[in-house]
C-alpha positions as CSV (number, residue, x, y, z in Angstrom):
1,X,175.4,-6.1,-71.8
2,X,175.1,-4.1,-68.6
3,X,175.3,-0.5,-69.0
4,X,177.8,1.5,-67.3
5,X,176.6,3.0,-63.8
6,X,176.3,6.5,-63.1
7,X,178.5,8.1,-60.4
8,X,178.9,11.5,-58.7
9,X,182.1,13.4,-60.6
10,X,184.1,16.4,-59.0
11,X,184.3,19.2,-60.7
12,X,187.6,19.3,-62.0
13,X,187.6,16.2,-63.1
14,X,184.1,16.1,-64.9
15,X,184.1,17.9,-68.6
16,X,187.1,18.9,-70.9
17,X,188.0,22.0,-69.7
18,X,187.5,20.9,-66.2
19,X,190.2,18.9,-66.8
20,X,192.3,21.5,-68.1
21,X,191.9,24.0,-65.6
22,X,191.1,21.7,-62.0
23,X,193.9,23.4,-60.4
24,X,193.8,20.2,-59.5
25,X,185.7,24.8,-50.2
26,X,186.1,27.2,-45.0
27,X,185.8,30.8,-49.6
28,X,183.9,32.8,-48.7
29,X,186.2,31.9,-47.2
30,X,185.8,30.4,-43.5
31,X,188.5,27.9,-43.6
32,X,187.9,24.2,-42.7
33,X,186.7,23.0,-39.6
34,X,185.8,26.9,-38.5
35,X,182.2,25.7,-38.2
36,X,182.9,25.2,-34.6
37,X,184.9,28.4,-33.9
38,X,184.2,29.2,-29.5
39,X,185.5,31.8,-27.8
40,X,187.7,29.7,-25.0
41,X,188.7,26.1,-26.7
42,X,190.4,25.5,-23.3
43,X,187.1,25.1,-21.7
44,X,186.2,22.4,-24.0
45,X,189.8,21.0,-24.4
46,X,192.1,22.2,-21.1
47,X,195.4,23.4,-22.5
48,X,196.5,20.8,-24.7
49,X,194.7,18.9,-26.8
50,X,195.1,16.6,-30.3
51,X,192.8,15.8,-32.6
52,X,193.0,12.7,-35.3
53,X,190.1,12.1,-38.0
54,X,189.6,10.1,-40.7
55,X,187.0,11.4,-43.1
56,X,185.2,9.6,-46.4
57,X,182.3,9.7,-48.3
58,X,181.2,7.0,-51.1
59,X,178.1,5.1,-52.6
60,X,177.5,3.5,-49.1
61,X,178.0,6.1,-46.7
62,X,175.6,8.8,-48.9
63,X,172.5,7.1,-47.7
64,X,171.3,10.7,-47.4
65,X,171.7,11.2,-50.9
66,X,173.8,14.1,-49.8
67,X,175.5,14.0,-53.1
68,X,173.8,15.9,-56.1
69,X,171.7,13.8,-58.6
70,X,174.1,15.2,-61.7
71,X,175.7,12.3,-62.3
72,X,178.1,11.3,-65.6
73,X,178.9,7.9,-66.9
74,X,182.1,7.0,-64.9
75,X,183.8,4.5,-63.1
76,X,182.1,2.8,-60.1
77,X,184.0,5.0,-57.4
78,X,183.7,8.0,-59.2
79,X,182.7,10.5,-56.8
80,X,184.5,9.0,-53.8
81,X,186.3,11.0,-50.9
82,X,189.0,9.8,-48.5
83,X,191.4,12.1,-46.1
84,X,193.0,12.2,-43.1
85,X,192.8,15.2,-40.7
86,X,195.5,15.8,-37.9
87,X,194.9,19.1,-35.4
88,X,196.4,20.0,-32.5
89,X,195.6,23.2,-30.2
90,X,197.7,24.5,-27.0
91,X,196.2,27.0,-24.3
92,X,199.5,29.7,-24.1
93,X,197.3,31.5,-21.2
94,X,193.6,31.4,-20.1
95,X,193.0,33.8,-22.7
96,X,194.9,32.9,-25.5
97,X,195.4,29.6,-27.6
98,X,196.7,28.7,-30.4
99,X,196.3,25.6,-32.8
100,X,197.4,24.0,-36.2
101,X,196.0,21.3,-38.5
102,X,197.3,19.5,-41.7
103,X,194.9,17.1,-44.2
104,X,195.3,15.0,-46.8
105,X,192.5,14.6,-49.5
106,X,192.1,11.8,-52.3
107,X,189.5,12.8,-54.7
108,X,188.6,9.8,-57.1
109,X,187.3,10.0,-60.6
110,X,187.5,6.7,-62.6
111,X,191.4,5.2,-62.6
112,X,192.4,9.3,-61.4
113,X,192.8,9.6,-57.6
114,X,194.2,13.5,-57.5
115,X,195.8,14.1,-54.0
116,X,195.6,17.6,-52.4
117,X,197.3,18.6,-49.1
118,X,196.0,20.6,-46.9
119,X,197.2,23.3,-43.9
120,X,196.3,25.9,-41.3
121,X,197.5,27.9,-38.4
122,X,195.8,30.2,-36.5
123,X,195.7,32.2,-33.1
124,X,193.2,33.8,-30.8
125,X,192.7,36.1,-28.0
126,X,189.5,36.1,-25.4
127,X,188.9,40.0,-25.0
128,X,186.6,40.4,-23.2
129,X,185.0,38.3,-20.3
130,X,181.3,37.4,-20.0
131,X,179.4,39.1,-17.3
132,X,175.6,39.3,-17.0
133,X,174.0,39.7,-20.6
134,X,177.4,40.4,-21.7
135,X,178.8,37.8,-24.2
136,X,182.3,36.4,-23.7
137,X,184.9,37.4,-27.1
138,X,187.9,36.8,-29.0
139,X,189.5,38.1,-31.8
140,X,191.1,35.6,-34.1
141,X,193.5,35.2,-36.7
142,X,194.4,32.4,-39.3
143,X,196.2,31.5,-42.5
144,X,195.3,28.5,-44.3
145,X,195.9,26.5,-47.3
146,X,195.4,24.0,-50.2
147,X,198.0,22.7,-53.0
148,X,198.6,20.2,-55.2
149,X,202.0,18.6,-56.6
150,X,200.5,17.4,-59.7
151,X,196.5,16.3,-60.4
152,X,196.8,14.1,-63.9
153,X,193.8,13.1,-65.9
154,X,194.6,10.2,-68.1
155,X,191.8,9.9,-70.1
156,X,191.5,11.7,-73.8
157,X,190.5,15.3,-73.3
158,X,188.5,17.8,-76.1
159,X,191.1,21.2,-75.6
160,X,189.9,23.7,-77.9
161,X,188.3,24.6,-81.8
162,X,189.6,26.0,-84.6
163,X,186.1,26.5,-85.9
164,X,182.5,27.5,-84.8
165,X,180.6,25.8,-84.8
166,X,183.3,23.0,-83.2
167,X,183.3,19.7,-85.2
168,X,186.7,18.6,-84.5
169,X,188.2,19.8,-81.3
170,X,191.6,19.4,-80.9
171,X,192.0,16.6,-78.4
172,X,194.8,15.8,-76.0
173,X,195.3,12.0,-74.7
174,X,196.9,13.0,-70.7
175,X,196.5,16.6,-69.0
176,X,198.4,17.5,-66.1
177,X,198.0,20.2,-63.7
178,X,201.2,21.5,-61.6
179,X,201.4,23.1,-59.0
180,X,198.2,24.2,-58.3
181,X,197.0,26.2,-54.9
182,X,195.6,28.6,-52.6
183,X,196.9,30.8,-49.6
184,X,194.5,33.0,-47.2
185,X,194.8,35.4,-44.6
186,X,191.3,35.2,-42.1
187,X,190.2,37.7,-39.4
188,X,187.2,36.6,-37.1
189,X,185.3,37.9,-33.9
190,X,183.5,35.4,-31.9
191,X,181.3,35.7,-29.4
192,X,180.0,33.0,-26.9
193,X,176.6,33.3,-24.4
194,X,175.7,30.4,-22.1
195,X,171.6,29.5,-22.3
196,X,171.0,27.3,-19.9
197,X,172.8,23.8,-20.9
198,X,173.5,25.0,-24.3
199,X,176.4,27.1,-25.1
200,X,176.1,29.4,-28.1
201,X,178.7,30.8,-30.6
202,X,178.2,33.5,-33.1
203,X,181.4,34.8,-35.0
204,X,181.3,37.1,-39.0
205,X,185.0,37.5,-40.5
206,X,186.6,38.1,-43.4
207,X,189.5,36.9,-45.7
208,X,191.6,37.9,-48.5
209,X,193.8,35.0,-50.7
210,X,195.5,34.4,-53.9
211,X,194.8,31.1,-56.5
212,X,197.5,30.1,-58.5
213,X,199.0,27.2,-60.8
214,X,202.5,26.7,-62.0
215,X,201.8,24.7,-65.3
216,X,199.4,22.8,-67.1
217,X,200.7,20.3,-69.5
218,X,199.3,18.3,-72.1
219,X,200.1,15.4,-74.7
220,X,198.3,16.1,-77.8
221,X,199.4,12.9,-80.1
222,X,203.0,12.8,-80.1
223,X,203.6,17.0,-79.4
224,X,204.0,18.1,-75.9
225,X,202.2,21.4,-74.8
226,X,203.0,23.1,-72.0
227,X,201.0,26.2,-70.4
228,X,203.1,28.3,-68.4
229,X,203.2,31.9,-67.4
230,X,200.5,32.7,-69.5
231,X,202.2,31.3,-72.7
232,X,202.7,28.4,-74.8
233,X,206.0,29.1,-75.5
234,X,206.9,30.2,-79.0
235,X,205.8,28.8,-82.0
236,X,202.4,27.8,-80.2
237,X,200.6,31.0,-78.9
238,X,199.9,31.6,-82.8
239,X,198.3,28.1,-83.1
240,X,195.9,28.1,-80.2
241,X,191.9,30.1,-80.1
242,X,192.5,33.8,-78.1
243,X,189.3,32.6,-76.5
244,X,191.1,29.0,-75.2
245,X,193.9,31.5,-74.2
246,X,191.5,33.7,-72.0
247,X,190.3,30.8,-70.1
248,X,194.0,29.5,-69.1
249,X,194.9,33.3,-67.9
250,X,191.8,32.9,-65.4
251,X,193.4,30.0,-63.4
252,X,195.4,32.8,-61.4
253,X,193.0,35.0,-59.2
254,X,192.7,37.1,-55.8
255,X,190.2,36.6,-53.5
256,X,187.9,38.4,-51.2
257,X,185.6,36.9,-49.3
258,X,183.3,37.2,-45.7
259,X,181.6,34.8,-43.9
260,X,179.5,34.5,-40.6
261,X,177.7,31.5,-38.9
262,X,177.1,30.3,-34.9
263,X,177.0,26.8,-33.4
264,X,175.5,25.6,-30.2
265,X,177.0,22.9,-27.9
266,X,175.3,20.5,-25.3
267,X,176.8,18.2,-23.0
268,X,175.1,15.5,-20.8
269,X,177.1,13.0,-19.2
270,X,179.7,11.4,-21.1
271,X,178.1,12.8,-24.2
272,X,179.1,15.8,-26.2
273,X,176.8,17.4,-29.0
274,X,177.3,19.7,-31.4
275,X,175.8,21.2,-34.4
276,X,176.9,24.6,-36.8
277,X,176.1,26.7,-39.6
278,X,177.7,28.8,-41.8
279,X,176.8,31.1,-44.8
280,X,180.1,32.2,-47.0
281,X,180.3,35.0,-49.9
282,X,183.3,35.1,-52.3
283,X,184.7,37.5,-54.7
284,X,186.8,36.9,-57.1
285,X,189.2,39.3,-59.6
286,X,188.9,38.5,-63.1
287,X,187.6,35.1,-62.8
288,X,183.8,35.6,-62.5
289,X,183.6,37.9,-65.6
290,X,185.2,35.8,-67.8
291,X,182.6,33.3,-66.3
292,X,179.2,36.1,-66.9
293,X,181.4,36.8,-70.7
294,X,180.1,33.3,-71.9
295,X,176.7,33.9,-70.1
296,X,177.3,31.4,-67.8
297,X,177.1,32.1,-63.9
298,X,179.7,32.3,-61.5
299,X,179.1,31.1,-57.7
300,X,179.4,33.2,-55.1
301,X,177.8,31.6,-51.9
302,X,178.2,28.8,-50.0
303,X,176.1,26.9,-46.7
304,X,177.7,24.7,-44.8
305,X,175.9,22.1,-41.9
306,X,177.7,20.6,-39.8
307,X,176.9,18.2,-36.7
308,X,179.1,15.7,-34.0
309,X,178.4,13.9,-31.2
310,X,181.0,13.0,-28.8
311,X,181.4,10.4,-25.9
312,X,183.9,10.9,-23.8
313,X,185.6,7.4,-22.8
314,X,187.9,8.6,-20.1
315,X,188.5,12.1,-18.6
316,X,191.0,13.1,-21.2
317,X,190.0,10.9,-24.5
318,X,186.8,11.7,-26.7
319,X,185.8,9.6,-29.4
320,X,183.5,11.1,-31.8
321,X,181.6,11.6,-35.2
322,X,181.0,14.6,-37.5
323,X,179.0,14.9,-40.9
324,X,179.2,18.0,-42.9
325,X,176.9,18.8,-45.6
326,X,178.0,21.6,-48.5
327,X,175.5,23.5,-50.9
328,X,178.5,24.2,-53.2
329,X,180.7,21.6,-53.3
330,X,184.0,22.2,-51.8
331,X,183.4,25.7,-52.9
332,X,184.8,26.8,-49.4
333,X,186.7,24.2,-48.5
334,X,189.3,24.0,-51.6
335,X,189.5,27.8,-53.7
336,X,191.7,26.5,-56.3
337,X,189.0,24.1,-57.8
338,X,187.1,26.9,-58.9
339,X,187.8,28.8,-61.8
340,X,185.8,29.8,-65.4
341,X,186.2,26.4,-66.9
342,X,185.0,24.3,-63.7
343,X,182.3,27.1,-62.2
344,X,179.5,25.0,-63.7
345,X,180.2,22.3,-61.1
346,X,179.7,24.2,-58.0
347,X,175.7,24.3,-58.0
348,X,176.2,20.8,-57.0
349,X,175.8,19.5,-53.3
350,X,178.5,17.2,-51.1
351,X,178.8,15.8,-47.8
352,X,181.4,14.2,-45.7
353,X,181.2,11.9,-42.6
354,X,184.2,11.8,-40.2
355,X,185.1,9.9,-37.4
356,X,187.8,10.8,-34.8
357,X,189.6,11.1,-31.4
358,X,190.5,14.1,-29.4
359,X,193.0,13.4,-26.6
360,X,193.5,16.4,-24.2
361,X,195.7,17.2,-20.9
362,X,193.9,18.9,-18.1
């Protein structure tokens, strides 16, 4: 018989209480796509512009081996990413601009495909103009977030112990997670200085959010559970481990977080090339001691790469390709994934590989 492959597996998805908690990356917390942050977008864009992408990553894309080497006994997709990105940014005056963005993002583990829906909106302002050895700055500021209707995972699912050491763990056959997601407020500064044929951006900012999930509910044999509110619901608190109970009430967090990173831009013909980096630190309230309580460790930074290249087809249409490569998967890119039960997952690397068209009026 042919054994069963092993695949990548996300993190909420992965181990039992993963699959309790999922709450199912930019968070430290740069939101997505601020990689590539510049002080006057309408230089690269003119005043309009609209962005489409289509973004994936599975067992023949990874030729880098970009995903980590951890790898359970899944499904032959397992591991596999899918979205679709949609941005759109419009020049209000040669010094201010404004843009939006919404994604989609399938996550696949086994016969599960969790969905999660993703938004920003932001606005910035060009402060100061470049002159000599002076750089060129804006001030910026964005909200952004992540949620989830309902992430299910179908397969049987070890909850909790009535007994140390655990021998028979209570198990449930189908977990759902409700209502799951994140919400953040972002301030950044950027500042842009022209070397040559390269343009260089710097920028360092700072965010502050909320995690949150409605309900989690479970089928254990014929009983419904349901998790809400930091109960049971009567009759059921009594029957369930404090120490299960702790680790539900540590799905529901603030956040602090700062971040800084630069990216440098060359253009030669029709081609456009670009390249980022950023380093993220994230702080979380409650969450990370339950995490150092079981003497595990909680993660706290993130780097992201990113690079594109870009040919530009006509005057106002740009056809291009991105990869981005994180040290922590989705650690900054999706907040809500992370929480005491699913923190073990993030010392794991993940890349992505988009491809796209930017149409723009001069």
């Amino acid at each position: 018989m042919k054994s069963p492959r092993k695949t990548h597996c996300f993190p909420l998805l992965n181990v039992c209480f993963s699959a309790v908690s999922l709450t199912l990356a930019t968070s430290a917390m740069a939101a997505p796509g601020d990689a590539f942050l510049e002080v006057i977008p309408q230089d690269r864009y003119g005043p309009v512009m609209v962005e489409f992408s289509i973004d994936h990553m599975n067992k023949s894309l990874d030729v880098f081996k970009l995903r980590d080497a951890s790898l359970v006994l899944a499904g032959e997709n397992s591991g596999d990413y899918q979205g679709t990105s949609l941005r759109a940014g419009l020049g209000l005056r040669p010094d201010v601009w404004v843009d939006g963005a919404l994604q989609q993002r399938k996550l696949t583990y086994g016969n599960d495909q969790p969905q999660v829906d993703s938004w920003r909106v932001g606005a910035q302002w060009q402060f100061l103009q470049a002159q000599g050895i002076k750089p060129a700055a804006a001030v910026r500021l964005s909200a952004w977030g992540n949620q989830s209707q309902q992430v299910v995972k179908s397969s049987p699912t070890a909850l909790a112990c009535l007994s140390n050491p655990c021998k028979s763990p209570i198990m449930a056959d189908r977990l759902s997670v409700n209502d799951a997601q994140d919400r953040t407020l972002q301030a950044d500064l950027i500042g842009a200085w022209i070397l040559g044929p390269v343009k260089l951006s710097a920028f360092a900012g700072a965010g502050q959010g909320k995690v949150s999930v409605g309900s989690i509910t479970a089928m254990v044999g014929t009983v419904p559970l349901t998790y809400s509110n930091g109960s049971f619901g009567a009759g059921f608190d009594e029957l369930v481990p404090k120490s299960f109970n702790t680790e539900l009430q540590s799905i529901n967090y603030n956040i602090r977080s700062a971040h800084a990173g630069f990216n440098l831009a060359y253009n030669t013909g029709p081609w456009q090339l670009r390249g980022a980096y950023v380093i993220q630190n994230i702080q979380r309230s409650a969450v990370d001691d339950v995490i150092r309580s079981k003497n595990k460790t909680p993660y706290n930074l993130n780097n992201t790469l990113m690079g594109e290249v870009g040919y530009k087809m006509t005057r106002n249409t740009l056809l291009f390709t991105r990869g981005q490569v994180m040290s922590n998967q989705f650690l900054t890119e999706v907040p809500f994934l992370y929480n005491s039960l699913t923190s073990h997952r993030f010392n794991q690397r993940y890349g992505l590989l988009s491809i796209g068209l930017v149409a723009s009026v001069d």
